[in-house]
C-alpha positions in Angstrom: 10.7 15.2 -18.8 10.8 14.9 -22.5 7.0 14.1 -23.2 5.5 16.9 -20.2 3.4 18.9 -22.8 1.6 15.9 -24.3 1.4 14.1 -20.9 -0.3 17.4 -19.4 -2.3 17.5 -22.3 -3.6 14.1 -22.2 -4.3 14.1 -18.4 -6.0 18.0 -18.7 -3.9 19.4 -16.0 -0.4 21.4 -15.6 3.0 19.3 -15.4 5.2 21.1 -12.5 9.5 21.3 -12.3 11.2 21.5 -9.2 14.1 23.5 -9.0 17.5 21.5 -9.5 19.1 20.7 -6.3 16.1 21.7 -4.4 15.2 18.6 -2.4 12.7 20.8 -0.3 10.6 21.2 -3.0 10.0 17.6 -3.9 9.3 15.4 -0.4 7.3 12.5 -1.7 10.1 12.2 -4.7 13.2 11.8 -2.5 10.7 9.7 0.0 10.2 7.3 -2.9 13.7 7.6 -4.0 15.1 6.3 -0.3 12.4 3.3 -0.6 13.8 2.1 -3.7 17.1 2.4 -2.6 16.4 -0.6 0.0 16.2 -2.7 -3.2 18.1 -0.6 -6.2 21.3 0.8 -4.6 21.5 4.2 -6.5 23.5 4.2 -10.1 21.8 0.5 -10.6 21.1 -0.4 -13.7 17.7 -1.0 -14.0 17.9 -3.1 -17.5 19.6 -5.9 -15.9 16.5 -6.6 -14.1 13.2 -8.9 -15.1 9.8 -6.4 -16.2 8.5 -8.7 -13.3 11.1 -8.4 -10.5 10.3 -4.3 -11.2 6.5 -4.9 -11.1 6.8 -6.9 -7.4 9.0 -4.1 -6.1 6.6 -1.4 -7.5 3.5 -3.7 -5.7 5.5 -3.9 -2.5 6.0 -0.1 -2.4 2.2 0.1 -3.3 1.5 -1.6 -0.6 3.1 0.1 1.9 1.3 2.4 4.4 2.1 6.3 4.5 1.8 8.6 7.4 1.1 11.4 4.4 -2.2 8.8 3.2 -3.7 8.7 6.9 -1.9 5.8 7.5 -3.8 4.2 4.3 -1.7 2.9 1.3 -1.3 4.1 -2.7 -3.2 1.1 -3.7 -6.2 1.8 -1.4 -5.8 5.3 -2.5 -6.2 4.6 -6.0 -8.8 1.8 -5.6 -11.0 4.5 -3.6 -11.0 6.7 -6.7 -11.4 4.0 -8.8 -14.5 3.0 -7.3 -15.8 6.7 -7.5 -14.9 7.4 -3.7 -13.0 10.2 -2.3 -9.2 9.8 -2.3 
C-alpha cells in the first residue's frame, strides 16, 4: 500500500502486512473478497463500472449481517461509534 505511512499517520495507529500467499493471516480480507466476487467476477475491471453501481454494491455489502459482528452489520457497527457507543 503505497500511502501506509501517511495513512497510519493520519489515523494515529500502526498499518499491518500479511505475509504473501498467506490467506490464514487475513480472514475478513478473503471473506470480503468472496462477497464481491458474487458481483465482480475476479480480474473485472472495475473502471468500466458507474462510481454509483460501486457505491450500491459497497451499501449492499454494508448491509449485510456478520456472524464475526454478533450477527449485527458494518453499518450498525459504524453508526454505534459514530454515535459515541461501543462498537
Amino acid at each position: 500500500m503505497a500511502l501506509h505511512a501517511e495513512i497510519a499517520r493520519t489515523l494515529g495507529m500502526p498499518v499491518f502486512f500479511c505475509e504473501k500467499a498467506s490467506p490464514w493471516q487475513r480472514p475478513s480480507n478473503e471473506n470480503t473478497n468472496g462477497l464481491l466476487r458474487q458481483y465482480f467476477p475476479k480480474g473485472s475491471d472495475l473502471r468500466v463500472h458507474a462510481p454509483e453501481d460501486l457505491a450500491v454494491v459497497a451499501a449492499e455489502l454494508n448491509e449485510r449481517p456478520r456472524k464475526t459482528l454478533g450477527w449485527a452489520t458494518p453499518a450498525d457497527r459504524v453508526e454505534a461509534f459514530q454515535r459515541g457507543g461501543t462498537i
